[in-house]
C-alpha atoms as one frame of an Amber mdcrd trajectory, in Angstrom:
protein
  45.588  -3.113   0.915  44.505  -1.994  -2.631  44.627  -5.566  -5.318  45.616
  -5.270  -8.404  45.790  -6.850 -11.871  48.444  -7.523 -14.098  48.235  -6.805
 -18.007  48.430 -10.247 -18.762  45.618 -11.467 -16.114  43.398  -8.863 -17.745
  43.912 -10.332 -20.766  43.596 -13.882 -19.782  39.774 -13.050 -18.188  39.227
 -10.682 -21.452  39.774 -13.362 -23.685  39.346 -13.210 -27.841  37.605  -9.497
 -27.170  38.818  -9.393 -31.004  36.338 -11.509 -32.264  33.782 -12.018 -29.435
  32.740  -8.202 -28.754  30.660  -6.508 -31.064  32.423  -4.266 -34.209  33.153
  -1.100 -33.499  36.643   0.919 -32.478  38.962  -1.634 -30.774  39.110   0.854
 -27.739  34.990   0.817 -27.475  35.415  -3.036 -27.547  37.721  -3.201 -24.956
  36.598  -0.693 -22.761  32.916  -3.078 -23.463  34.883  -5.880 -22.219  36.242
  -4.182 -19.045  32.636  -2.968 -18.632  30.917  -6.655 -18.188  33.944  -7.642
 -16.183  33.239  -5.587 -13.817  29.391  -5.824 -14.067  29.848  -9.894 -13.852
  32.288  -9.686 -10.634  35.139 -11.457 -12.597  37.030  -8.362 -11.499  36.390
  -7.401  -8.400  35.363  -3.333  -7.460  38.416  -1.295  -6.504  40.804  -3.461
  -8.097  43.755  -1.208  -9.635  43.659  -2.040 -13.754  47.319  -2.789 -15.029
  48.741   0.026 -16.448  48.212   1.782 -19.924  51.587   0.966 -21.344  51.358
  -2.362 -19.905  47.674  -3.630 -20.864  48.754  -2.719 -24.647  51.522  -5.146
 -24.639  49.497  -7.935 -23.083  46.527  -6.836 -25.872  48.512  -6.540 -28.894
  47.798  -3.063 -28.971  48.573   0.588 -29.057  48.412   2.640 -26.531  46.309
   5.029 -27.540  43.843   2.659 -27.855  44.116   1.572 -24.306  43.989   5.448
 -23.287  40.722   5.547 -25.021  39.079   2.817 -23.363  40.125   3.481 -19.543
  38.722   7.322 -20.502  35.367   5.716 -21.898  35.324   3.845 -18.865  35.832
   6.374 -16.486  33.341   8.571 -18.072  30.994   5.339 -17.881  31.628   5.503
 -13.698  33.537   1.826 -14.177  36.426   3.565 -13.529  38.278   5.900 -11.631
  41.529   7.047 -11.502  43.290   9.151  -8.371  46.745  10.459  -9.246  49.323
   8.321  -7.424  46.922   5.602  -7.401  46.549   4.700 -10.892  42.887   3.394
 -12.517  40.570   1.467 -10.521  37.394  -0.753 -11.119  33.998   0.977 -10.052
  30.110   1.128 -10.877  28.416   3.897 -11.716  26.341   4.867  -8.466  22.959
   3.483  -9.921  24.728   0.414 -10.288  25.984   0.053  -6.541  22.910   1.446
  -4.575  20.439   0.059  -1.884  19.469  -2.802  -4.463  23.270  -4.274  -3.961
  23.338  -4.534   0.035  19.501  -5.276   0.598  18.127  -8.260   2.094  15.336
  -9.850   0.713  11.738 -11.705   2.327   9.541 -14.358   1.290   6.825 -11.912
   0.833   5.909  -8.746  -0.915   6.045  -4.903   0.472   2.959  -5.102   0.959
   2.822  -8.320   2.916   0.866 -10.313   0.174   1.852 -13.733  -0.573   4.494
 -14.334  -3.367   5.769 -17.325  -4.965   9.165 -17.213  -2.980  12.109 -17.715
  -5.689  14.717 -15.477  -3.616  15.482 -18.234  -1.260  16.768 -21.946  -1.936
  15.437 -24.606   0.254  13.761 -27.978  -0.303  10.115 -28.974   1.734  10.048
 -31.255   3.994  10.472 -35.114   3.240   6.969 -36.049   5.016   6.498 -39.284
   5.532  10.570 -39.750   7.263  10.277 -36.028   8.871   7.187 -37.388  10.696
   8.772 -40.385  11.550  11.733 -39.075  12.638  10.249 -36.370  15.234   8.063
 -39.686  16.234  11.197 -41.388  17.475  12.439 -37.872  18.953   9.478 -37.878
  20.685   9.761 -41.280  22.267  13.355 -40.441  23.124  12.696 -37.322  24.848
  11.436 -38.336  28.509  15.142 -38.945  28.936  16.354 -35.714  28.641  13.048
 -34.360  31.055  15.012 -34.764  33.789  17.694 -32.462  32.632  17.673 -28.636
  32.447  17.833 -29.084  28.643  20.446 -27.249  28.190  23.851 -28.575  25.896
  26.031 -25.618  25.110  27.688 -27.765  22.704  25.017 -30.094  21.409  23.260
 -33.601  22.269  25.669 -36.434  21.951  23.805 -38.264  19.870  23.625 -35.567
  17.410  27.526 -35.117  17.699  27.928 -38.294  17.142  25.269 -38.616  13.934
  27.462 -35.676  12.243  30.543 -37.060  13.248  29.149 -40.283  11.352  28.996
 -38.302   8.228  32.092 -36.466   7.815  33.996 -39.867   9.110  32.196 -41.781
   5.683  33.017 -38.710   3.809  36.753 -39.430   4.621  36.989 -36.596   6.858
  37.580 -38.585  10.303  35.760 -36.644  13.164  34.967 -37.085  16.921  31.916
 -36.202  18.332  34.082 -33.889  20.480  35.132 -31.535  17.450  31.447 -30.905
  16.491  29.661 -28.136  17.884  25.768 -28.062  17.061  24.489 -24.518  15.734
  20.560 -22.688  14.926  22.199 -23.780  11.208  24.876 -23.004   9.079  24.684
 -19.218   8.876  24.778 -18.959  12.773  27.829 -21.623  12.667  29.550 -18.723
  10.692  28.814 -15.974  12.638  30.318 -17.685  15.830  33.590 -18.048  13.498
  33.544 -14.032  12.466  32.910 -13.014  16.190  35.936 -15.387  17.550  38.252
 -14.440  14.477  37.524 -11.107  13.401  37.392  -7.520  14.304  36.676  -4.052
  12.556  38.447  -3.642   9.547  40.002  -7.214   9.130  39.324  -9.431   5.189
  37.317 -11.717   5.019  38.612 -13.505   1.652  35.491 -14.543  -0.434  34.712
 -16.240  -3.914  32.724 -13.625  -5.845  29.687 -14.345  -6.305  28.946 -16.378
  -3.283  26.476 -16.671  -0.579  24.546 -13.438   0.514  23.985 -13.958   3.938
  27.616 -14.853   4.179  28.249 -11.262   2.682  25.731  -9.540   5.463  27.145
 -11.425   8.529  30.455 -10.015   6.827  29.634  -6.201   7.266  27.602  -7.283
  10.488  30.807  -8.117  12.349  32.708  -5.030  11.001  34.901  -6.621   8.662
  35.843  -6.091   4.525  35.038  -8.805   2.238  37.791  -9.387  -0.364  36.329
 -11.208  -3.243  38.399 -13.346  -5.958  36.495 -13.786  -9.228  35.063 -17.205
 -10.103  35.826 -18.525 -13.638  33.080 -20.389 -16.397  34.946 -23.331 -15.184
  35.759 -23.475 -11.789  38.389 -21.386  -8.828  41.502 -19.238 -10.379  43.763
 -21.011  -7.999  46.433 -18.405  -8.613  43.648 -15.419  -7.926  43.353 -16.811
  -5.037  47.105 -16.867  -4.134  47.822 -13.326  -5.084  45.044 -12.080  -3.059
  46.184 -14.220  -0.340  49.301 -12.329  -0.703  47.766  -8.680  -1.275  45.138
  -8.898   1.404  46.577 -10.918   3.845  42.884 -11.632   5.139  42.208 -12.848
   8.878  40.235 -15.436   7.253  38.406 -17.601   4.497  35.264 -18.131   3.464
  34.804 -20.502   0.355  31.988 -23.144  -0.676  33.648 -25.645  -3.006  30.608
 -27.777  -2.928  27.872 -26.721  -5.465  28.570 -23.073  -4.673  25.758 -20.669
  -3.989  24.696 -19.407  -6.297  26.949 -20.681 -10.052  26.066 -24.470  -8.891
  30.004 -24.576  -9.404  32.041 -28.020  -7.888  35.370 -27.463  -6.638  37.934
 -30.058  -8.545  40.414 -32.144  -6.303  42.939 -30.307  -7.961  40.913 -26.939
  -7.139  40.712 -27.857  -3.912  44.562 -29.004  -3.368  45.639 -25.949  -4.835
  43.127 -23.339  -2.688  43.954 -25.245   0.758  48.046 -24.481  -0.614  47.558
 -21.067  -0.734  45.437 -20.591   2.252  47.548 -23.495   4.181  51.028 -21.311
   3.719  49.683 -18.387   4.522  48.327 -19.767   7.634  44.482 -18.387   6.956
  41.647 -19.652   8.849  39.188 -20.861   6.555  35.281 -21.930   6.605  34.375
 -24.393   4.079  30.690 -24.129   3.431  29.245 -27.505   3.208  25.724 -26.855
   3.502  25.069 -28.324  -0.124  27.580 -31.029  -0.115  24.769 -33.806   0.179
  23.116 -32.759  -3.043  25.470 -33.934  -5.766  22.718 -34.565  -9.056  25.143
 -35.526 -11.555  28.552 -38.009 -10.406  29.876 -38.105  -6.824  32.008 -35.185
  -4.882  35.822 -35.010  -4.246  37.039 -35.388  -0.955  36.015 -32.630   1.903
  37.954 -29.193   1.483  38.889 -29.779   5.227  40.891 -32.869   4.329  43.449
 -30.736   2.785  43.775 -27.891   5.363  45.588 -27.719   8.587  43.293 -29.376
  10.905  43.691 -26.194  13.295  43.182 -23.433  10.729  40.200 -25.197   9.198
  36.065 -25.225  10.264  33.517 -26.792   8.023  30.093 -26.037   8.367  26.836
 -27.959   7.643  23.372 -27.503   8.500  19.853 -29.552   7.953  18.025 -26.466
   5.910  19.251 -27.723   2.358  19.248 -31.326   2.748  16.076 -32.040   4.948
  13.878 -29.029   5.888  14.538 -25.422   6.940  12.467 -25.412   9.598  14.604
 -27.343  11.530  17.160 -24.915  12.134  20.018 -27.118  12.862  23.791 -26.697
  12.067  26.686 -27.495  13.012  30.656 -26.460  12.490  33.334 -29.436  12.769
  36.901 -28.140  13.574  39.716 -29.030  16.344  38.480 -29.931  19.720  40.284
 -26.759  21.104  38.730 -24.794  18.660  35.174 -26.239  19.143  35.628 -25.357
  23.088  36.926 -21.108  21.847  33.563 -21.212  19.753  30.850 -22.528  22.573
  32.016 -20.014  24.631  31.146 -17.296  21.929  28.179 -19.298  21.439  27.363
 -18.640  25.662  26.646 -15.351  24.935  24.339 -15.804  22.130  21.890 -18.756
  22.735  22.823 -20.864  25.248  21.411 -24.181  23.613  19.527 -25.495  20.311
  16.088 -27.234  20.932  16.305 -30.893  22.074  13.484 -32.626  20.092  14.867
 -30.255  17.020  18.332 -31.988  17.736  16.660 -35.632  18.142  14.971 -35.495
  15.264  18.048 -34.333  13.397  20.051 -36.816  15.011  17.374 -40.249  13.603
  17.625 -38.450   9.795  20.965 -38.357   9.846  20.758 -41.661  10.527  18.970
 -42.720   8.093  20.174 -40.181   5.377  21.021 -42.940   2.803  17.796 -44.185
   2.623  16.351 -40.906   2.356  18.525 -38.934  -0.296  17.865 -41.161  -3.628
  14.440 -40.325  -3.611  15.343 -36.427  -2.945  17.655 -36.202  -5.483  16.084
 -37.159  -8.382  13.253 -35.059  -7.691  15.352 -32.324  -7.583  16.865 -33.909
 -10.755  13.820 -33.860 -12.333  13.068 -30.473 -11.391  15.851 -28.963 -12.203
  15.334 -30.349 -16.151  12.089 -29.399 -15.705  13.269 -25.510 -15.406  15.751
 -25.791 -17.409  13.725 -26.539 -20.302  11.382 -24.433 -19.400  13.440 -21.373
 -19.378  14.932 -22.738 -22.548  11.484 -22.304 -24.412  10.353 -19.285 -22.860
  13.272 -17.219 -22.238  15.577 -18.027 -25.037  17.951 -15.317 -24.724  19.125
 -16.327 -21.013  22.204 -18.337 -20.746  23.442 -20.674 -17.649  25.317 -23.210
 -16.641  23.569 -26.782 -16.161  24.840 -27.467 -12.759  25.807 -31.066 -11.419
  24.258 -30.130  -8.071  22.781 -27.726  -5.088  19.829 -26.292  -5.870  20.022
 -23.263  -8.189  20.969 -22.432 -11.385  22.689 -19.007 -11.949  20.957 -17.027
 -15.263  22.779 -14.627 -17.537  20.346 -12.193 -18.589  22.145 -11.418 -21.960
  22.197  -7.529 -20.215  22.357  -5.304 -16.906  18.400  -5.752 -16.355  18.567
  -7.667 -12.617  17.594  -5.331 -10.287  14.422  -4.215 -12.797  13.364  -7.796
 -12.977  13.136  -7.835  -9.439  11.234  -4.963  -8.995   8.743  -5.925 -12.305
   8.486 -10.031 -11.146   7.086  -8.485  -8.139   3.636  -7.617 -10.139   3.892
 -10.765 -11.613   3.463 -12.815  -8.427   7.174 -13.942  -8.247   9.712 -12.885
  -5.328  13.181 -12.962  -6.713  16.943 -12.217  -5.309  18.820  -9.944  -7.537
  22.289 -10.817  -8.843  24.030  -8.057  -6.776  22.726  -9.612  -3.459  25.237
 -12.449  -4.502  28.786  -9.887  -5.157  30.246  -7.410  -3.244  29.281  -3.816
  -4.211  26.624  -4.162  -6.210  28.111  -6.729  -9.518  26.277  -8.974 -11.214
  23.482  -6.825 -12.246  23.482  -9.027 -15.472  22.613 -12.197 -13.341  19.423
 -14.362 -11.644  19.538 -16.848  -9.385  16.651 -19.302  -9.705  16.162 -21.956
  -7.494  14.263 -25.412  -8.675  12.871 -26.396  -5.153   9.347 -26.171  -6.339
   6.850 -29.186  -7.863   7.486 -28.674 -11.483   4.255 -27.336 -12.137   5.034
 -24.751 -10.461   8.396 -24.449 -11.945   6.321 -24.275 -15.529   3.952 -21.664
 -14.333   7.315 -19.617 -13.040   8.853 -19.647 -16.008   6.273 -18.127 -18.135
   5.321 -15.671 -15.270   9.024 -14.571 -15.211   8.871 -14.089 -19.257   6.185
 -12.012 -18.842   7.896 -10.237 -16.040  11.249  -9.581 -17.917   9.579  -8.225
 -21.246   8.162  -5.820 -18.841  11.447  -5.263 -17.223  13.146  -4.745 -20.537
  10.466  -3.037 -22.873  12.205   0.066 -23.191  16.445  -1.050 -23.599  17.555
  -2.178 -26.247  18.373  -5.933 -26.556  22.030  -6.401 -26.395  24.150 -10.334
 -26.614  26.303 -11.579 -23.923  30.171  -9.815 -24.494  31.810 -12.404 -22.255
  30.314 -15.951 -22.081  30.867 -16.192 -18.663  29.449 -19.306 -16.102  27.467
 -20.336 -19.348
């Protein structure tokens, strides 16, 4: 089912194009405005534009001058227009190539090391990681006995995660946790049980890009709904709830990955309304819920949701350590038992001293976070600043948590950055890994996982990098000020 936007919802996202867009004919300004729209995912590809008659009124405008500016667009390739169908939103083909859908490693082509800035997860906390896989260690003669296998996870991890949603004031049994190789695999158990070929998957845009692969993996269509500067369009969300009608949800209101963004209680009322009525299974992503920098988090997204159309998922990798790879997905009992047996087919079991070890930090999480978060407090100043000094052009949002902060480039120069940081010693995600169909070409996501030292050093090798990048365009401002 094709979305669409109405003249006045065009309007609302274009904003004072007026006065914010550079001079020049009013249709060249808003046809620029439609342009980095498009480029920064607000509006999503494919999307039919309202139409010419219509998008005047809501402008203030003739309608010539709306004429002019869909045929500058469509002569751009941001546009297209079928007869019947009316205009649409598109890239232009170099924009929505390979460098859109490909994944990404920690290391170069050519297999050299890289300072890895495409992915976003913390070391190891030492001194309790040790201590904890001491105690697992101790506890696992008890489990020799067994076959080790636990299609559904060790009790005492169960129980440990159970623990934490409970104090969260999400109360959980151990019976309605299921323990996962992490988050990622928690959601592709979800997509095998609830999808087929050709169903939606309803996503924010941007959002998480392994979310977006195990998406196409399974066969099915992301639909994506815009984020704001500010937060979740609540009534996007509704109306493509209502265009779509997806087969499910997959939304993380809790520092979302990558614009750092944090999901109001009233955000979170109103998206659980929409999907709630429309009786849409939804994931809540809470893989980043733990590291709140700045104030404390609203309630869990779950605690708003029908408890049977409703899974959360949570893993060790962003919190603790990667390496752990443990997860987990809380949802009703019956739907925990529908999930292990997808999971039957897949892996059987995750590793018991993995699980034990998880299990003690869990348990002694509180102790452990204060320390973690304000080095990643620190860090994340550190960057900030840095960036600020060397690269004074970029733009982003200081985010209250997570682990990232999503860069505006101040122009469509991602995908070269990439490519140039590459000579420069730096590995780095493009902005269109984060959006469907290649968007965001205007955006970086930079994690601040790293020592600040080596944060410093990254900065000014990423300066270095981008003048490459952009030595031969021709500097341009932001149009829309958007996430900044």
């Amino acid at each position: 089912m094709v979305r669409s936007l109405t003249g006045s919802q065009l309007a609302r996202q274009l904003g004072d194009w007026s006065g914010a867009l550079p001079a020049g004919p009013a249709y060249a300004r808003v046809a620029a405005g439609i342009r980095l729209l498009v480029l920064d995912g607000r509006v999503a590809l494919d999307t039919r534009l309202p139409g010419e008659r219509e998008l005047a009124a809501a402008l203030g405008v003739s309608r010539t001058t709306v004429t002019a500016a869909y045929d500058s667009l469509r002569a751009a390739g941001y546009a297209v227009s079928r007869q019947g169908s009316g205009t649409r939103a598109a890239l232009p083909r170099s924009r929505s190539g390979d460098s859109a859908s490909a994944g990404w490693t920690p290391f170069g082509p050519d297999g050299s090391d890289l300072l890895d800035l495409a992915h976003a997860a913390p070391e190891a906390p030492t001194h309790a990681l040790r201590r904890a896989y001491d105690v697992a260690l101790e506890q696992l003669p008890r489990h020799l006995p067994t076959c080790g296998y636990n299609l559904f996870g060790l009790p005492d991890l169960r129980a440990a995660v159970a623990a934490r949603y409970t104090a969260r004031g999400l109360p959980t049994r151990a019976d309605q946790v299921l323990v996962t190789a992490g988050a990622q695999h928690a959601f592709s158990l979800v997509l095998a049980l609830a999808t087929g070929p050709g169903d939606r998957v309803l996503v924010e845009q941007p959002t998480y890009p392994n979310a977006l692969d195990a998406i196409r993996r399974h066969g099915a269509s992301a639909v994506p709904v815009p984020l704001t500067p500010d937060g979740w369009d609540v009534d996007a969300v509704a109306a493509a709830v209502r265009q779509t009608a997806p087969r499910l949800a997959y939304v993380v209101p809790d520092f979302n990955n990558p614009t750092g963004l944090l999901a109001s209680d009233t955000e979170r009322r109103g998206l659980a309304r929409s999907l709630g009525r429309s009786r849409t299974l939804t994931v809540v992503d809470e893989t980043l819920v733990e590291l709140a920098l700045d104030g404390a988090t609203p309630p869990p997204l779950a605690t708003y949701l029908p408890a049977d159309l409703s899974v959360t998922v949570g893993s060790a990798s962003k919190t603790l350590w990667g390496g752990l790879r443990v997860g987990w997905l809380r949802a009703e009992e019956s739907l925990v038992r529908r999930l292990a047996a997808v999971r039957a087919s897949v892996d059987i079991s995750s590793a018991v001293v993995e699980q034990l070890t998880v299990a003690e930090l869990l348990g002694s999480l509180d102790a452990v976070l204060p320390s973690r978060l304000a080095e990643l407090r620190t860090r994340r100043d550190a960057l900030a600043a840095a960036l600020g000094r060397l690269l004074p052009t970029w733009r982003f949002r200081m985010p209250d948590g997570g682990l990232v902060l999503w860069c505006d480039l101040g122009r469509p120069a991602s995908s070269r950055l990439v490519a140039a940081a590459e000579h420069h010693g730096i590995r780095l995600a493009a902005g269109p890994r984060f959006g469907v169909d290649g968007a965001f070409e205007r955006r970086l996501r930079l994690p601040y996982t790293y020592p600040v030292d080596v944060l410093e050093r990254a900065a000014e090798q990423l300066a270095q990098a981008f003048a490459t990048a952009t030595a031969s365009s021709v500097a341009t401002r932001p149009l829309v000020d958007s996430f900044a």
